[in-house]
Chimera marker file (.cmm) of the C-alpha trace (Angstrom):
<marker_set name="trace">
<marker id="1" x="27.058" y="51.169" z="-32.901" r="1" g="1" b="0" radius="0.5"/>
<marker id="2" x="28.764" y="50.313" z="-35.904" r="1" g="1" b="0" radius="0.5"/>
<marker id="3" x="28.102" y="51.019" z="-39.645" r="1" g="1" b="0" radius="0.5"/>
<marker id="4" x="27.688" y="47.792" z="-40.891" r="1" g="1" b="0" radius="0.5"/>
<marker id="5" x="26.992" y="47.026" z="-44.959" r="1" g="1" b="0" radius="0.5"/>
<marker id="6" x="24.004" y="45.644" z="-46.107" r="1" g="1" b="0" radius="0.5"/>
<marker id="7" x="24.316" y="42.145" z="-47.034" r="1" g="1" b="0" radius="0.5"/>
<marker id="8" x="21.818" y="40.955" z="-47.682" r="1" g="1" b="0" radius="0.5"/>
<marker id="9" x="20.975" y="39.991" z="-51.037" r="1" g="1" b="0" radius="0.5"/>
<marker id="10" x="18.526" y="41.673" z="-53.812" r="1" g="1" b="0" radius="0.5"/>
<marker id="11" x="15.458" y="39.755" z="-54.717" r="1" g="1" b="0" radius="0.5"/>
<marker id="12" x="13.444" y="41.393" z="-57.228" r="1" g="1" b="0" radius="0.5"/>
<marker id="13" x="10.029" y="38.965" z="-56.162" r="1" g="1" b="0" radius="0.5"/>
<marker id="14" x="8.701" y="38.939" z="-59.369" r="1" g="1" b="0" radius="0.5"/>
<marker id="15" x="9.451" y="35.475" z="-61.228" r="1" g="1" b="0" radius="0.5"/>
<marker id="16" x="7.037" y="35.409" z="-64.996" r="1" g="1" b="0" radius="0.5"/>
<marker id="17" x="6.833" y="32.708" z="-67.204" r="1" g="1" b="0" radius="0.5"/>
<marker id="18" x="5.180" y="33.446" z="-70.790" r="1" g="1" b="0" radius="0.5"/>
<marker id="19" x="3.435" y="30.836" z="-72.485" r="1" g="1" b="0" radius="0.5"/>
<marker id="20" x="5.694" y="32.195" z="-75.898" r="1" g="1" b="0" radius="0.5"/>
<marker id="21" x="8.751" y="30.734" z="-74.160" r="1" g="1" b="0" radius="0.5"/>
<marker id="22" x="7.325" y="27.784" z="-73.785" r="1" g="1" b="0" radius="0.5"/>
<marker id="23" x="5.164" y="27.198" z="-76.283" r="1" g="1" b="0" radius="0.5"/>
<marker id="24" x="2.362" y="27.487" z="-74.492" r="1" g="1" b="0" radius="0.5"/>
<marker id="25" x="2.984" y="24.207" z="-72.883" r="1" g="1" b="0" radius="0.5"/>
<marker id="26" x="1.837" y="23.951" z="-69.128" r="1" g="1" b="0" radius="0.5"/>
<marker id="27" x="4.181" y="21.248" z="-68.110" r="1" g="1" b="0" radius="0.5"/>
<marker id="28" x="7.196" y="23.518" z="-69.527" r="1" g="1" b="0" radius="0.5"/>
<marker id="29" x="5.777" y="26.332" z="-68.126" r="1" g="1" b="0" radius="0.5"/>
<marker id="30" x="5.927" y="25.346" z="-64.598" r="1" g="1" b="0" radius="0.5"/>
<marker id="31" x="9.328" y="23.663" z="-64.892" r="1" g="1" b="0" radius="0.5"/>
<marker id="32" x="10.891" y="26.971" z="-66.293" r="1" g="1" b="0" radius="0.5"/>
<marker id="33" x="9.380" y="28.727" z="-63.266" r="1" g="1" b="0" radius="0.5"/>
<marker id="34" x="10.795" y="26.352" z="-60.690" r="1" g="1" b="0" radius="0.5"/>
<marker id="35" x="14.133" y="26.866" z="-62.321" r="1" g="1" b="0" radius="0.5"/>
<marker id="36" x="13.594" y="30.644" z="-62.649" r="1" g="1" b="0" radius="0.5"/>
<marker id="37" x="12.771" y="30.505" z="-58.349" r="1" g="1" b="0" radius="0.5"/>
<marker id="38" x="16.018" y="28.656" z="-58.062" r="1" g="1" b="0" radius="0.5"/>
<marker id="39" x="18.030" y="30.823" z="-59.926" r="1" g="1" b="0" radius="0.5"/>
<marker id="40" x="16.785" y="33.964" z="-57.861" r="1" g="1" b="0" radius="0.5"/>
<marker id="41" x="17.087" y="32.025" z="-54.357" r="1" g="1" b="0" radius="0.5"/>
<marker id="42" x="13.799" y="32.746" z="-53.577" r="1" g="1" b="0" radius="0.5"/>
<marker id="43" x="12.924" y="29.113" z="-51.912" r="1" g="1" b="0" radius="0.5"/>
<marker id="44" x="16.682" y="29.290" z="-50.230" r="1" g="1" b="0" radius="0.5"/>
<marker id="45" x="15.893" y="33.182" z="-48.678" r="1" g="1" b="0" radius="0.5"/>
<marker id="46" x="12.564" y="31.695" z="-47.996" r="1" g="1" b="0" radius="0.5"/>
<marker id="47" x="13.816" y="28.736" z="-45.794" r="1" g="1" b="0" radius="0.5"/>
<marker id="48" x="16.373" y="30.741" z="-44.004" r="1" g="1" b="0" radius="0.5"/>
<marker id="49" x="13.867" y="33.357" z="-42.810" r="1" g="1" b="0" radius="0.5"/>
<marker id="50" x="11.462" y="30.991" z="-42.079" r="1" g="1" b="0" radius="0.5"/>
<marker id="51" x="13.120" y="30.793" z="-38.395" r="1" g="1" b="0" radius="0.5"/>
<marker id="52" x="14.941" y="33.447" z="-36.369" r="1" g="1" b="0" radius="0.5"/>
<marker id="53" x="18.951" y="32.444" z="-36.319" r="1" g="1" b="0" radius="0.5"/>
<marker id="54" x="21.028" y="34.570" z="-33.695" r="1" g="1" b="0" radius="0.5"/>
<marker id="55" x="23.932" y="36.466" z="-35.412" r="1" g="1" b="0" radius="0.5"/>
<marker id="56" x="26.539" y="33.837" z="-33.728" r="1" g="1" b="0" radius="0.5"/>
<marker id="57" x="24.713" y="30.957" z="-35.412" r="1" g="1" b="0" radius="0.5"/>
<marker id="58" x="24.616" y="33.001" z="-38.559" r="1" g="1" b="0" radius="0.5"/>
<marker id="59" x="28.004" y="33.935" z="-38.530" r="1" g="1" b="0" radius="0.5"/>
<marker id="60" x="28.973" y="30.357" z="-37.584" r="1" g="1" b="0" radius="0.5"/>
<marker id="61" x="27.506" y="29.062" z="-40.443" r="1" g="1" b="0" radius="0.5"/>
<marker id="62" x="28.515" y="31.308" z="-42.703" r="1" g="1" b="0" radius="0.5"/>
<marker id="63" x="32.097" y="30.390" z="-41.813" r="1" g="1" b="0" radius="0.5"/>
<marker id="64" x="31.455" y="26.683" z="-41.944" r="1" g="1" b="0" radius="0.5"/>
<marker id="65" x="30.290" y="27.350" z="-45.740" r="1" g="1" b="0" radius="0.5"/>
<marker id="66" x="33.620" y="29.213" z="-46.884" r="1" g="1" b="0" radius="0.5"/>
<marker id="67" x="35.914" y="27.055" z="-45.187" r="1" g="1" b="0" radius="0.5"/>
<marker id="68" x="33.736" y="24.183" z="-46.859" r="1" g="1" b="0" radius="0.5"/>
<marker id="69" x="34.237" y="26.313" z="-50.036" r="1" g="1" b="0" radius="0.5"/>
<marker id="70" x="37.286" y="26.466" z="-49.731" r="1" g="1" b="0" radius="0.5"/>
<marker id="71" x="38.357" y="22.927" z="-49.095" r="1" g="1" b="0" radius="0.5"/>
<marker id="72" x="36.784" y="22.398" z="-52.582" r="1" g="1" b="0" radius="0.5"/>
<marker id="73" x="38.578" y="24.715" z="-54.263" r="1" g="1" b="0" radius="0.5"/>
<marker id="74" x="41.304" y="23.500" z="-53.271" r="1" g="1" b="0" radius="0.5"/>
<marker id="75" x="40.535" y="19.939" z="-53.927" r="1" g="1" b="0" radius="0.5"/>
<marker id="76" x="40.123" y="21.095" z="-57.353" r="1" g="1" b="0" radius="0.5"/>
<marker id="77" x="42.793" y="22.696" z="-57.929" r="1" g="1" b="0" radius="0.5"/>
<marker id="78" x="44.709" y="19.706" z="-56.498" r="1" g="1" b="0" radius="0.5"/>
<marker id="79" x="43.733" y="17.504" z="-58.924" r="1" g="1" b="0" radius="0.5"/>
<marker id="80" x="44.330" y="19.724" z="-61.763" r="1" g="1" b="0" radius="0.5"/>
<marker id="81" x="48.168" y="20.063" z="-60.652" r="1" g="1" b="0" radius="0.5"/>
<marker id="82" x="48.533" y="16.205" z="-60.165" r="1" g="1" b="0" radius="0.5"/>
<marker id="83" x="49.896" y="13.839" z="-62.813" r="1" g="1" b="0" radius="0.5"/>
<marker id="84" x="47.527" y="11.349" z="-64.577" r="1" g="1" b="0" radius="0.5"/>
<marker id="85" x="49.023" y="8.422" z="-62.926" r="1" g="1" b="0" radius="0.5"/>
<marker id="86" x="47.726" y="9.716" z="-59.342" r="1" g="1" b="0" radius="0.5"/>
<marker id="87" x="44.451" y="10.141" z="-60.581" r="1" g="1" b="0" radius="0.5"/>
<marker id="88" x="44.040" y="6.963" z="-61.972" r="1" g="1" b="0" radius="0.5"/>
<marker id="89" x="45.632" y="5.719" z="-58.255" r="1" g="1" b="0" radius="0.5"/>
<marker id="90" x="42.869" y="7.461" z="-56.736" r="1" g="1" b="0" radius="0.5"/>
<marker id="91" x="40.102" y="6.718" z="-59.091" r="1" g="1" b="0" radius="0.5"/>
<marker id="92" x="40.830" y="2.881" z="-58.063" r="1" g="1" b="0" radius="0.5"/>
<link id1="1" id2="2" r="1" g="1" b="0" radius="0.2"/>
<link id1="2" id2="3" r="1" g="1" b="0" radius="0.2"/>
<link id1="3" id2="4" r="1" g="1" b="0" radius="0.2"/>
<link id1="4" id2="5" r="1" g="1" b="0" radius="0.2"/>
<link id1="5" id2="6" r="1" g="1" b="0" radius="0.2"/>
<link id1="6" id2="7" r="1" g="1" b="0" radius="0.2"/>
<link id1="7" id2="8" r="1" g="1" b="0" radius="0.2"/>
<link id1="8" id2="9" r="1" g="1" b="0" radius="0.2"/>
<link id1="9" id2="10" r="1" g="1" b="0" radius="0.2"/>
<link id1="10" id2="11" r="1" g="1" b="0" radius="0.2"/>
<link id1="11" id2="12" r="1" g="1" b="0" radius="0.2"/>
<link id1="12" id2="13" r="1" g="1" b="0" radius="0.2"/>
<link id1="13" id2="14" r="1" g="1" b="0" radius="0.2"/>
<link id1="14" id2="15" r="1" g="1" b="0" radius="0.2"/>
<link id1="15" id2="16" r="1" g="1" b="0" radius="0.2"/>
<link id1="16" id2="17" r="1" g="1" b="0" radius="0.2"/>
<link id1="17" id2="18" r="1" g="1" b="0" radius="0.2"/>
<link id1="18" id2="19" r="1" g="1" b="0" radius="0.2"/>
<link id1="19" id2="20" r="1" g="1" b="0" radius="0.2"/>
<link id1="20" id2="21" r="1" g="1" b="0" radius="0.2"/>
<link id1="21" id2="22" r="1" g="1" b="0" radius="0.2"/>
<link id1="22" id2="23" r="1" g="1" b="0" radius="0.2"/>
<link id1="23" id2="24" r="1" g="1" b="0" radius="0.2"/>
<link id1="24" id2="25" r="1" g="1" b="0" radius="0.2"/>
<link id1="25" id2="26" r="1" g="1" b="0" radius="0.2"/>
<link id1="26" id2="27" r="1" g="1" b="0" radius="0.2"/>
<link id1="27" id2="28" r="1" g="1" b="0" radius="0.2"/>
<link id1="28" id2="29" r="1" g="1" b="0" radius="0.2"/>
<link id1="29" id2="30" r="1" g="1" b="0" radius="0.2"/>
<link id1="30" id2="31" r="1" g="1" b="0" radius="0.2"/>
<link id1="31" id2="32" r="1" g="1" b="0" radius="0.2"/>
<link id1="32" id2="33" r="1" g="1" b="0" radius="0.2"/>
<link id1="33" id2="34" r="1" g="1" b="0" radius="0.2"/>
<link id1="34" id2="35" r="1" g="1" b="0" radius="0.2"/>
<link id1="35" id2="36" r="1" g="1" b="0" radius="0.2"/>
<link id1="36" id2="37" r="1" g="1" b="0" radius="0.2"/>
<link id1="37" id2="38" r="1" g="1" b="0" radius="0.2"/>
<link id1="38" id2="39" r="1" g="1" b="0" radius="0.2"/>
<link id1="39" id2="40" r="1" g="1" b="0" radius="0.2"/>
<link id1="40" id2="41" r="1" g="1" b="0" radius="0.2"/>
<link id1="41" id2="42" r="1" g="1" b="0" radius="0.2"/>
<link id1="42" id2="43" r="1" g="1" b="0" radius="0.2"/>
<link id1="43" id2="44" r="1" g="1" b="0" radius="0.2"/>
<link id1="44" id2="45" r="1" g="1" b="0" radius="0.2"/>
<link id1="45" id2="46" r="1" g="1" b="0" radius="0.2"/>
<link id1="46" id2="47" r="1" g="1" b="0" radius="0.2"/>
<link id1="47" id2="48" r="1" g="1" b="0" radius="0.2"/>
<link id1="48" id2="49" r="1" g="1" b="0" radius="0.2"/>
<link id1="49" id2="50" r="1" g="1" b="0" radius="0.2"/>
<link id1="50" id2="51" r="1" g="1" b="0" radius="0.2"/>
<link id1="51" id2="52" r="1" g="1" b="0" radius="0.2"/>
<link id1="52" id2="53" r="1" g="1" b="0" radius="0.2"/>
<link id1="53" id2="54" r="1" g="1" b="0" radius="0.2"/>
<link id1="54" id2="55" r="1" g="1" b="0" radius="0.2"/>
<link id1="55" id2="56" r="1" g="1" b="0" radius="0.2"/>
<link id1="56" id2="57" r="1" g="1" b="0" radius="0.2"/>
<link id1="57" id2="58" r="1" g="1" b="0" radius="0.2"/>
<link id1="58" id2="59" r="1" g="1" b="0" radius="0.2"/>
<link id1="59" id2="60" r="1" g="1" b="0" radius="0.2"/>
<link id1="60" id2="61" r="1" g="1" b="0" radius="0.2"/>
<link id1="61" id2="62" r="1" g="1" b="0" radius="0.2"/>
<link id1="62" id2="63" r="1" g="1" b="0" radius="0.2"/>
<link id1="63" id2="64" r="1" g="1" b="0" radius="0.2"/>
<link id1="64" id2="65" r="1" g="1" b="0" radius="0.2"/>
<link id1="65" id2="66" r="1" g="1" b="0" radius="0.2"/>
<link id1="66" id2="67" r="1" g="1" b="0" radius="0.2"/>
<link id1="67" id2="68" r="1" g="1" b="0" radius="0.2"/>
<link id1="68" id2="69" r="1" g="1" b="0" radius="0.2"/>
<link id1="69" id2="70" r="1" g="1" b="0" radius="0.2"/>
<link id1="70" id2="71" r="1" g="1" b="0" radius="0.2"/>
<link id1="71" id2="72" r="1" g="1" b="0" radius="0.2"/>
<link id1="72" id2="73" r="1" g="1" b="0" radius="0.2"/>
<link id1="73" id2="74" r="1" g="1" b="0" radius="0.2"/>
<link id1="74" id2="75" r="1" g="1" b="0" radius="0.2"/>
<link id1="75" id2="76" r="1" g="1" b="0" radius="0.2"/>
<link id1="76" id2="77" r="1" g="1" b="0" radius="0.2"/>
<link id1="77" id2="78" r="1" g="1" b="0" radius="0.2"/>
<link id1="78" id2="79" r="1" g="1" b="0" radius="0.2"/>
<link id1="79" id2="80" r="1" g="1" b="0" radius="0.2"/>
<link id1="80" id2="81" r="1" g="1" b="0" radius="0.2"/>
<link id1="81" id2="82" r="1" g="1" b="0" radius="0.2"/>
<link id1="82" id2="83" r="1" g="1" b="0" radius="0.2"/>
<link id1="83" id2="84" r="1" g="1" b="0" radius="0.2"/>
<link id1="84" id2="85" r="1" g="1" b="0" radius="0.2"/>
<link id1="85" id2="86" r="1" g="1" b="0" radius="0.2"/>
<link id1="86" id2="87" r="1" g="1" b="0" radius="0.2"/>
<link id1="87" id2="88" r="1" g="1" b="0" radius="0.2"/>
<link id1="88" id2="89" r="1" g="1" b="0" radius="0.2"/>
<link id1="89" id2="90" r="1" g="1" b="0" radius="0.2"/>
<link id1="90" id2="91" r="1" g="1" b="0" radius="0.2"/>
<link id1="91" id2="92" r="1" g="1" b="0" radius="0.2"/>
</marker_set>
């Protein structure tokens, strides 16, 4: 058997919202948290575990998301070494 790293990643599972940071408004309150659950990937860790994926399908898809990646990337960096006049052909 291999020694394989750990890759998962850390969640801490505590998410707190005071009422000082909000000002004690509820509405705020509860927006803050969402984006605070976000941030830590809770709902994203939550919806991948939800069902078991075999280690193909996992690996599979984590190789579809960096090539995705990097087809963006390079998009990007495409466009940043092209001359205003091909944007502006493109944006058309």
């Amino acid at each position: 058997m291999k020694n394989r790293p750990n890759r998962q990643k850390e969640i801490s599972g505590v998410v707190t919202v005071n009422a000082k940071e909000c000002g004690g408004d509820p509405e705020k309150m509860v927006r803050r948290f969402i984006k605070k659950v976000k941030k830590e990937g809770i709902i994203d860790e939550f919806r991948d575990r939800r069902y078991y994926k075999k280690p193909t399908v996992a690996k599979a898809e984590e190789k579809r998301n960096r090539k995705r990646l990097i087809e963006k990337i390079n998009k990007k960096r495409e466009e940043l070494f092209t001359t205003t006049k091909t944007r502006a052909k493109r944006r058309k």
